[in-house]
C-alpha positions in Angstrom: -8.8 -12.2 20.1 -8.9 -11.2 16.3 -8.5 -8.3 14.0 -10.8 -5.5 14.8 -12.2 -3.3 12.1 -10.4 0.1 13.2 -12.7 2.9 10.6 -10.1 5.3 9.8 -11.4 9.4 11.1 -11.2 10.9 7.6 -12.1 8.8 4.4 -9.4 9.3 2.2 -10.3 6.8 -0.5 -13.0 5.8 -2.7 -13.9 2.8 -0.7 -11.0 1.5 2.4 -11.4 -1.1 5.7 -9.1 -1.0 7.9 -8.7 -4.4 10.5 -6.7 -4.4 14.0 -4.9 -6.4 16.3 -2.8 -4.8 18.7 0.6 -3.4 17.0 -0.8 -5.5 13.6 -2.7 -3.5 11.0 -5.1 -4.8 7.7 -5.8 -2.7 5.3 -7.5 -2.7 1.7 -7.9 0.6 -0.3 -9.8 1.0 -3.9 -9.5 4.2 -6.2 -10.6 4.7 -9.6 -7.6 5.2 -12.0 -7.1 5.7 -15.7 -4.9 2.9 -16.7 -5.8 -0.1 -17.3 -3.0 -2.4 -16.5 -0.1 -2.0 -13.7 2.9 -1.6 -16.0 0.8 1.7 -17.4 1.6 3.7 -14.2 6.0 1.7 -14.4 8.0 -1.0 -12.9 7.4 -2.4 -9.4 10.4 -0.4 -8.7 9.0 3.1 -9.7 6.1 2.4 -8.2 7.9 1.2 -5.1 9.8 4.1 -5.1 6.4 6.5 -5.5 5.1 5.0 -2.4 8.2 5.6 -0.3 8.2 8.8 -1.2 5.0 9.3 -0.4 5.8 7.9 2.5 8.5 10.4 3.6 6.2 13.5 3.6 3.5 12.1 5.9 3.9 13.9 9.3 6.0 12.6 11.5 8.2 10.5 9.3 11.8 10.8 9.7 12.9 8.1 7.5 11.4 5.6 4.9 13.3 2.8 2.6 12.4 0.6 0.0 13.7 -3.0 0.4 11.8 -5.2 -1.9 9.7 -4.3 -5.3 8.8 -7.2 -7.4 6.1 -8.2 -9.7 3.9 -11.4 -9.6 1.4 -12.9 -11.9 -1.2 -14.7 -10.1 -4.1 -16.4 -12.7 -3.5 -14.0 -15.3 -3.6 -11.1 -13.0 -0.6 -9.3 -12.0 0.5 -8.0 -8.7 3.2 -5.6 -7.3 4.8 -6.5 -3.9 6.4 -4.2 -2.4 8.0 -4.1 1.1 9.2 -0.6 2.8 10.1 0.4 6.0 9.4 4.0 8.0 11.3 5.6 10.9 8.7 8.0 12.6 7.6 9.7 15.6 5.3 7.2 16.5 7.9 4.1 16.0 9.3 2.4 13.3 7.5 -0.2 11.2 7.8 -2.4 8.4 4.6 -2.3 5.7 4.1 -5.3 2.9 1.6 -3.9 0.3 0.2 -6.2 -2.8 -1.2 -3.9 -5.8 -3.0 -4.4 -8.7 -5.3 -2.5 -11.2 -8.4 -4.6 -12.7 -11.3 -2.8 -14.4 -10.5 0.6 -13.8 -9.6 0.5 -10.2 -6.6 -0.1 -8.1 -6.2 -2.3 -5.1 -4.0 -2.0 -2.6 -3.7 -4.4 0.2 -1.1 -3.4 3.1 
């Protein structure tokens, strides 16, 4: 058995899919932003950092860490990794999100 598309209850995004399988989660996310390149917003690191924060004041969350921010450039295009870890109520897992800003929106893979 495959990844499931799992529609999340309340659209939070311009456009989002979500895929599951079991315990394993898919996820792509578009917004609109103003910027037009990745290092407009700062370094994988404060960006990393941003996101764990964010992180930290969804409900449940006890604990969340940043453990890898790096920036790749893939066919001209460049990319934010970023790896980060939660402690929750509902378990602890370990996310690996891919970014990038093209034409006005941002993409997020996790």
């Amino acid at each position: 058995c495959g990844f499931r598309r799992n529609p999340k209850p309340v659209k939070t995004h311009a456009a989002e899919v979500l895929y599951k399988n079991g315990k394993r989660e898919i996820g792509v996310v578009v917004d609109r932003v103003r910027i037009e390149q990745l290092s407009d917003f700062g370094t994988p690191a404060f960006v990393g950092d941003k996101v764990v924060a964010s992180e930290r004041e969804r409900d449940g969350v006890t604990a969340a860490e940043l453990s890898k921010a790096t920036e790749l450039v893939v066919d001209g295009q460049t990319y934010y990794e970023l790896a980060y870890s939660n402690e929750s109520s509902r378990g602890n897992n370990n996310f690996l999100s891919r970014v990038a800003v093209r034409g006005g929106r941002l993409y997020v893979m996790t």
